[in-house]
N, C-alpha and C positions, 0 to 999 in steps of 0.2 A: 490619413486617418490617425487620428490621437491613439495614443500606446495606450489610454484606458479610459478610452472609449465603451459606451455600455454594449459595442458588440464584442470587443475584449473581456469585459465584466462577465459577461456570458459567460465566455468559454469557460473562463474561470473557474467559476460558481456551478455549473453546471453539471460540474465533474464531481464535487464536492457532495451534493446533495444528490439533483436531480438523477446524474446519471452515474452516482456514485459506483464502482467497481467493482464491489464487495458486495452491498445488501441489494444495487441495483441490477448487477449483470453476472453476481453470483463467478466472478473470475477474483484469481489469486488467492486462493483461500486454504491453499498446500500451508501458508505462512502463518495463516489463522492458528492453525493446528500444530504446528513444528514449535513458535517460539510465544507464541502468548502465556504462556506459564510464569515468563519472569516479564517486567515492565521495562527495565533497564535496556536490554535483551532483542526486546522490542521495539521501542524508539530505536537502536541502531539498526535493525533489519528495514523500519522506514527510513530515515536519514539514507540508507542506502539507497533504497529504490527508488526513493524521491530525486537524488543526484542522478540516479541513473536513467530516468523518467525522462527527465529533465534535459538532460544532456543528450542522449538518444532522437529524444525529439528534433531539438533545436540543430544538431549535426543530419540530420533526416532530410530537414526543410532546406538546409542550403544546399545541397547536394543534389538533391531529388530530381532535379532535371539532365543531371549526368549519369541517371544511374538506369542502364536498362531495364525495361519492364519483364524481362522474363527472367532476372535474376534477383531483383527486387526484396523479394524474401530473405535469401540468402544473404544479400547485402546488410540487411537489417541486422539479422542475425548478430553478423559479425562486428558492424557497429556496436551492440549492444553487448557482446563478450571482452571488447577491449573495455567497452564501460567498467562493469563488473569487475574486471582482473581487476582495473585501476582502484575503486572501491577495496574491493580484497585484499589487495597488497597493502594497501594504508591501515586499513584494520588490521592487518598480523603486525604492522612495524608502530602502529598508534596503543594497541589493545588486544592485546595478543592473547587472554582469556576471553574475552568476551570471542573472539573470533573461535579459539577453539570449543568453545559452548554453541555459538550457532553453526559451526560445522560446514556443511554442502550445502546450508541452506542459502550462505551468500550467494554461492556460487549458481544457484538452481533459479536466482531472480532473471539470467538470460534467459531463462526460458519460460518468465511470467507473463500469464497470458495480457495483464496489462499493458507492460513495456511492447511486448507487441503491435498491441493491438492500437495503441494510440499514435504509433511510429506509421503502421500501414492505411490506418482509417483517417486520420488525423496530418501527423505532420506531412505525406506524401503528399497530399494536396493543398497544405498552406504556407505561409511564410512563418520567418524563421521566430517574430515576436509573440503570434498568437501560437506557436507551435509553443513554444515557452509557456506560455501559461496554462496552454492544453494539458503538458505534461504534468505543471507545477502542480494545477488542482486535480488531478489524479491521482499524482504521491500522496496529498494532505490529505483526498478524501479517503483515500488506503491506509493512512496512516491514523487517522479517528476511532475509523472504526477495529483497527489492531489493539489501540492501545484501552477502547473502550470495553473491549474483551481480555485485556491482560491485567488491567488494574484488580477487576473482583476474580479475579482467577489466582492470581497472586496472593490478596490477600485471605480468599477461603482457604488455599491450597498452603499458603506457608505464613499466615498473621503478619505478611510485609508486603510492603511496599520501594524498590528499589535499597530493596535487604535492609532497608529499615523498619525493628518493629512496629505493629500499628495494632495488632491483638495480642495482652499480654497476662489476659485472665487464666490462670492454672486448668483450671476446668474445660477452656477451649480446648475443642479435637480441630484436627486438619479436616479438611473436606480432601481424602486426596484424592477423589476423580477428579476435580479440579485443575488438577497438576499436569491429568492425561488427557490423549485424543479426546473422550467422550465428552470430558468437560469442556472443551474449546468446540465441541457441534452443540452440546446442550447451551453456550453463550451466545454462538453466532445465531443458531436458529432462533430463539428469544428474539435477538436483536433485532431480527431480518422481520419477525413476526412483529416485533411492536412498531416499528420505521412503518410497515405497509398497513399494517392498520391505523397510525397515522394520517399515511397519505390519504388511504380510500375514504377517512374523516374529512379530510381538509376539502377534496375534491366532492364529498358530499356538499360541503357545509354551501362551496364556490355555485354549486348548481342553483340553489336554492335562489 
């Protein structure tokens, strides 16, 4: 089978949109709330989990047939905490503010239910290429919608943009719920609300 082949494109793609993560299966969304405040912040909480997505999967799929089925979980697990550490450690010795701005939260991606759940649903039963892309368009579609919530978060909550001003009229206030939990539920919920009333469009329009 050709590496991208349109039942590769699938998996791809389908991660991305259809069965996006975030607005479609309402998982990982601890990270919604913890780091979308800043943009900067954000892209490396994705670049993380995207590596680790990623890597997780694709170590998943080649192994998978050595790995007992009653311990399986566990094995995951642990595959995905040596991820992580790996991740972790490069960011304190790459970017050692940034790491201590997001905190526990690197470390809390072992136990996102994505990385999970594409390890046990996913790579357990595929090979090691389309495990790869499985994982790939999972990060990217986690990663959209993070940053599609951090950009106007950012800039109501502090007139920037990866700390570059972008609102610089005297008169501007801060929005600062924007800054807090409530404003990262008041973005995603939006989000989630105009994505499905999209689809239930599209899927009208398709009937007709």
């Amino acid at each position: 089978m050709s590496l991208f082949s349109a039942e590769n494109k699938k998996i791809f793609w389908e991660n991305i949109w259809k069965e996006n993560p975030i607005f479609r299966q309402i998982l990982g969304i601890c990270s919604c709330l913890a780091v979308t405040n800043l943009v900067f912040n954000t892209f490396i909480m994705c670049v993380g989990l995207i590596v680790v997505t990623v890597a997780t999967n694709v170590f998943v799929s080649l192994i998978k047939d050595y790995i007992p089925g009653r311990i399986r979980m566990i094995t995951q697990v642990l595959i995905i905490t040596v991820f992580v550490t790996i991740v972790d450690l490069l960011l304190q010795a790459f970017s050692y503010e940034v790491s201590k701005q997001l905190g526990a939260y690197v470390g809390l991606i072992a136990t996102n239910c994505i990385v999970m759940g594409r390890a046990e649903v996913f790579a357990m039963k595929n090979r090691p290429w389309p495990s790869f892309l499985d994982g790939l368009g999972a990060g990217i579609g986690y990663s959209i919608i993070l940053l599609t919530i951090a950009i106007p978060r950012e800039i109501l909550g502090f007139g920037t943009v990866c700390h570059y001003p972008v609102i610089t009229s005297e008169g501007w206030v801060a929005w600062n719920i924007m800054i807090m939990p409530p404003g990262a539920f008041l973005m995603l919920g939006s989000l989630i609300w105009i994505v499905n009333s999209m689809g239930k469009k599209v899927a009208h329009e398709e009937k007709k």
